[in-house]
C-alpha positions in Angstrom: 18.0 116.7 79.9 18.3 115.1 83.2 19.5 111.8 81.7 22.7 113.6 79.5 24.1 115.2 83.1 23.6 112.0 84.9 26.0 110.4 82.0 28.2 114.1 82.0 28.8 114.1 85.5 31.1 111.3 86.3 33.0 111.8 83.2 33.3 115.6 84.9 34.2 113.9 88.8 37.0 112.2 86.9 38.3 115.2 84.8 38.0 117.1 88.4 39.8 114.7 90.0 42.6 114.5 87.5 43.2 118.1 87.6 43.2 118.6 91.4 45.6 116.0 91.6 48.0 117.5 89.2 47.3 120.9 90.2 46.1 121.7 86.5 42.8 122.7 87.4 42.4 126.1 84.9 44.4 123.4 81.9 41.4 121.4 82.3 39.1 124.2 82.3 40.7 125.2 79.3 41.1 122.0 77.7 37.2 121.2 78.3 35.8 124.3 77.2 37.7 124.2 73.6 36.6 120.6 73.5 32.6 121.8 74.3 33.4 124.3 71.4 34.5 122.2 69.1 31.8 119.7 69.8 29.4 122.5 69.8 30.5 123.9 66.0 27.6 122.7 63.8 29.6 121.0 61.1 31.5 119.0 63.9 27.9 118.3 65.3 26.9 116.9 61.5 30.1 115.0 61.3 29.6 113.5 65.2 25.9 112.7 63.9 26.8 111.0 61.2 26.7 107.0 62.1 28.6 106.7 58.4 32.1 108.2 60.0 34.1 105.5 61.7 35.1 106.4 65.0 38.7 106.3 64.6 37.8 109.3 61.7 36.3 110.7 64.3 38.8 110.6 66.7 41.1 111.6 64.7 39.1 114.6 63.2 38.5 116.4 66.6 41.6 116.1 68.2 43.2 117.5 64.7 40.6 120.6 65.6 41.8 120.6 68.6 45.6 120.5 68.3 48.0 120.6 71.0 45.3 122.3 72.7 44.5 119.1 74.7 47.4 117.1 77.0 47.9 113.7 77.2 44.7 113.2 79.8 42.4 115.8 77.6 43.6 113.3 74.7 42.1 110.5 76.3 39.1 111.9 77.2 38.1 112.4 74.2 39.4 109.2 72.8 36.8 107.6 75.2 34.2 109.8 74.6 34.4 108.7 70.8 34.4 105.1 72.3 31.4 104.9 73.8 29.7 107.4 71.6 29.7 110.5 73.7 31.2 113.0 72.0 28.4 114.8 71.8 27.5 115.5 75.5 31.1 117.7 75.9 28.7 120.7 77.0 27.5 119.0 79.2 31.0 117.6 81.1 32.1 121.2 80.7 29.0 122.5 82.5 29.9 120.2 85.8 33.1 120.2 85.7 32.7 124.1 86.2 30.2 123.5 88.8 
């Protein structure tokens, strides 16, 4: 468990960071937690799994969940996430980025 909050937490410093400087601290709060929900949901888990879903159907999948839920930055995030294959460790940003 130690090694998913060692990759969680600078993803959270940056998300932090972001919303202090814009003042949107509670957006983010927001944003993040729907995001750790959605990743949470146990089909979306299956479908994050599932190493036969292209990324960019993944990508596009979740942030349909999501809607216009997520700003531009939330957006990104989770465009990254998706990326590098991290999708699955939004709990786990939330839980910092709350800390």
């Amino acid at each position: 468990m130690a090694e998913i909050s060692t990759i969680a937490r600078p993803y959270a410093v940056a998300a932090f960071k972001l919303g202090k400087e814009s003042k949107s601290l509670a957006k983010w709060s927001e944003m993040l937690g729907l995001a750790a929900a959605v990743a949470s949901d146990a089909k979306m888990r299956a479908y994050i799994e599932n190493p036969k879903v292209l990324s960019s159907d993944l990508q596009d999948a979740f942030l349909k969940v999501c809607g216009n839920q997520l700003n531009e930055g939330g957006q990104n995030l989770i465009k990254v996430l998706v990326e590098y294959g991290r999708l699955s460790i939004l709990p786990a940003i939330t839980s910092a980025f709350e800390e």
